[in-house]
C-alpha positions, 0 to 999 in steps of 0.5 A: 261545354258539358254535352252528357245525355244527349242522345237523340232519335227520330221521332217516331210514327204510328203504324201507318206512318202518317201520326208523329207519336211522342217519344222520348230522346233516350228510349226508358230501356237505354237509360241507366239507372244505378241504385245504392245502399239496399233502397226500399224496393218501392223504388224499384217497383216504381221505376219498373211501373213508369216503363224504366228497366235498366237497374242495377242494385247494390245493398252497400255503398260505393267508394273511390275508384269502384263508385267512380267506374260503376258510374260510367254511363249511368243517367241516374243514381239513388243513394242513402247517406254513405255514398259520398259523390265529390267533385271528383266522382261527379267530374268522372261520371259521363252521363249522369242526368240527376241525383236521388238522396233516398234521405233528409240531407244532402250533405253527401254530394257535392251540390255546388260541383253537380249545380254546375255540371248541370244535375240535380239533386233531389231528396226527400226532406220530410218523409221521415220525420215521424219516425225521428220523433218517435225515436226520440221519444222512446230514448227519453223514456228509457232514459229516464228510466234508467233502462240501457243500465239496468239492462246492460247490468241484467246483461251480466247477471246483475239485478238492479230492482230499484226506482233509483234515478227512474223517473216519470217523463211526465211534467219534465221539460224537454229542450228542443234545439232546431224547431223544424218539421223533426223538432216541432212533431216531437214537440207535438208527440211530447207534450201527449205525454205531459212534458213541457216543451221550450225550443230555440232555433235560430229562425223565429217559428210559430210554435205547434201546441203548447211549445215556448220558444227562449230567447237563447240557448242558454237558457234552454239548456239551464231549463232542460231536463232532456235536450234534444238536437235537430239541427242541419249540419252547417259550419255554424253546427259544426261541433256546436255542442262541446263542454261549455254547452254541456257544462250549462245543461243542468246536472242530471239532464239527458242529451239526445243527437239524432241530428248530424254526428259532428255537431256534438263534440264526442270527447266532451261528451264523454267527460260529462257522462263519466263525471256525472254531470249528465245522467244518460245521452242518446245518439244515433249519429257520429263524426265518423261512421263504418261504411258498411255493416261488417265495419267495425263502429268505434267511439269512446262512448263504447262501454258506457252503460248509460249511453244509448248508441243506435246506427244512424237509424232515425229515420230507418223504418219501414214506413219512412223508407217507403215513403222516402222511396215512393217520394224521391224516385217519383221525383227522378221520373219527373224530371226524366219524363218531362223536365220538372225539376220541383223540389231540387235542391241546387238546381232552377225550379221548373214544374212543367205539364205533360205536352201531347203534340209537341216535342220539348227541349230542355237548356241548361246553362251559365246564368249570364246576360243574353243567353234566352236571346242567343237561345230564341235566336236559334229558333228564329235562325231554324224557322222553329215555332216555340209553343211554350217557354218556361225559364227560372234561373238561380245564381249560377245556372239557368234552366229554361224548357221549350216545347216547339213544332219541328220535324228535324231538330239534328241542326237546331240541337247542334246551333243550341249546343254551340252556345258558349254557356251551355252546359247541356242541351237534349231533346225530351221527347 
């Protein structure tokens, strides 16, 4: 049984001690609250502005043994796409309430390994999609015409003053792998611009504007003069663009990955670029990245003048970062404040309204027959009235939230923890 964040203090008076007031079970002072990766200081700002004021900051990201003892007796930890929180990590951190992803994916943390240790995780899926999009768009322009060339040839002396190979965007087709919110919006952005758009995701969607959908990839990659990838990263991605894909992509075409760095097959990317069967490819994202900005990037890309190589800064603006920063951090007090868990991704999703007058106690545990019974008969063993009950479970966890009328909650808390499923049981407020 897992018994992390569960301190617990005596309900408060009003000066006159007749009123109980409400609290909460860890005063927000106490509650340790580790940020990563240089967020947007709207985070921080909005933590400050919600009564917490415990933070500690780094503009890097942590590994190994470092992340793993700074986050002892941290509550709760916000990280971009670096930090990478295994099993191991989670296994070790002693306090740790839930997890922020200041991102769109989640790949790195370990979500079955936090689902089962009770924490959840939340993210910020769509606040920075206008941003990707933009991105994209702007590679497919200087793309085509011939910019990241001519600019490197200008670079050295050279003066390539010539419409050769500099084509227009306009009446082109642009293929879109992935139709979600990043490939739809471009899709949007894209036909403003005169391009024909056709995409193909393995879910049927409905198309926004003018978009066709194909019945296959290959025939949106025969059709393609720029193809664009926004895909998630799965096993069924994993290295899904490799030389028979490039080979079907018509020749002359433009590649664009501002998806996952291991969908696209690097070396057989390489070979198409060098053998002119592709004209130019854009990518933001890499099999493997530095870790830090004075790390050293390396890829056989690296010298190609046709080929556009970003840093992993899609969705790096400031509008998305703050975005990204006021959704994600707002999550986190939710849950701190009063139990919400809307949004998590490996986790029961409970939204739950603000209580005046009554204390609530939240229950995480093993999904397995008979435990809400086990649960209310302690209420009953305690002489404890339960106002309000709110209850989802999912696979593996269940995650039940009860606000009750009780003056002494020291034999209660004790009965609900002594549950054999129990994963970890505190009092909110």
């Amino acid at each position: 049984m897992i018994t992390r964040f569960q301190d617990v203090y005596p309900i408060m008076t009003s000066p006159d001690n007749s009123v109980p007031r409400k609290i909460h079970s860890l005063d927000k002072s106490r509650i340790n609250i580790l940020l990563l990766e240089g967020l947007h200081p709207i985070a921080r700002k909005t933590l400050e502005s919600r009564g917490y004021s415990n933070i500690t900051e780094y503009t890097h990201s942590l590994t190994g043994d470092d992340l793993a003892d700074t986050l002892k007796g941290v509550h709760f930890i916000g990280i971009r796409s670096r930090t990478q929180l295994t099993t191991e990590v989670i296994q070790a951190a002693d306090k740790l309430a839930a997890i922020g992803c200041f991102c769109i994916g989640t790949n790195q943390v370990d979500l079955g390994a936090a689902e089962l240790a009770g924490i959840p995780v939340f993210n910020a899926p769509f606040s920075n999609t206008r941003s990707v999009a933009e991105l994209a768009i702007g590679e497919m322009i200087m793309m085509m015409r011939g910019i990241p060339q001519r600019n490197a040839a200008a670079h050295r002396g050279e003066w390539l003053k010539s419409a050769t190979g500099s084509t227009e965007i306009r009446a082109k087709t642009l293929g879109i792998i992935g139709y979600g919110h990043i490939g739809s919006q471009l899709g949007v952005l894209a036909e403003g611009l005169g391009m024909q758009v056709i995409y193909y995701d393995i879910a049927d969607k409905l198309p926004m504007g003018n978009a066709n959908p194909v019945d296959n990839l290959e025939q949106l990659l025969a059709e393609s003069d720029v193809v664009t990838l926004h895909v998630p990263q799965t096993d069924a991605t994993h290295e899904m663009f490799g030389a028979d894909e490039l080979n079907k992509m018509r020749r002359g075409s433009f590649l664009i990955n501002l998806a996952r760095g291991t969908v696209v097959q690097i070396d057989a990317l390489h070979a198409a670029i060098e053998s002119g069967h592709l004209a130019g490819a854009s990518l933001d994202v890499f099999p493997i990245e530095p870790k830090s900005n004075s790390d050293r990037f390396v890829s056989p890309l690296c010298g190609l003048d046709n080929v556009i190589l970003t840093p992993h800064i899609g969705g790096s603006t400031l509008e998305a970062q703050q975005n990204i920063a006021r959704e994600v951090t707002g999550k986190l007090v939710k849950y701190s404040d009063n139990g919400t868990s809307l949004s998590a991704v490996n986790f029961p999703e409970v939204s739950m309204p603000d209580q005046a007058g009554n204390h609530r106690i939240l229950h995480i545990h093993q999904n397995e027959p008979g435990v809400l019974q086990q649960i209310n008969q302690v209420f009953s063993d305690n002489n404890v009235n339960i106002s309000a009950q709110y209850l989802q479970t999912n696979e593996n966890i269940g995650y039940v939230v009860m606000d009750i009328e009780a003056a002494d909650f020291n034999g209660l808390l004790a009965d609900l923890k002594a549950i054999p499923s129990t994963i970890r049981c505190r009092m909110l407020y």
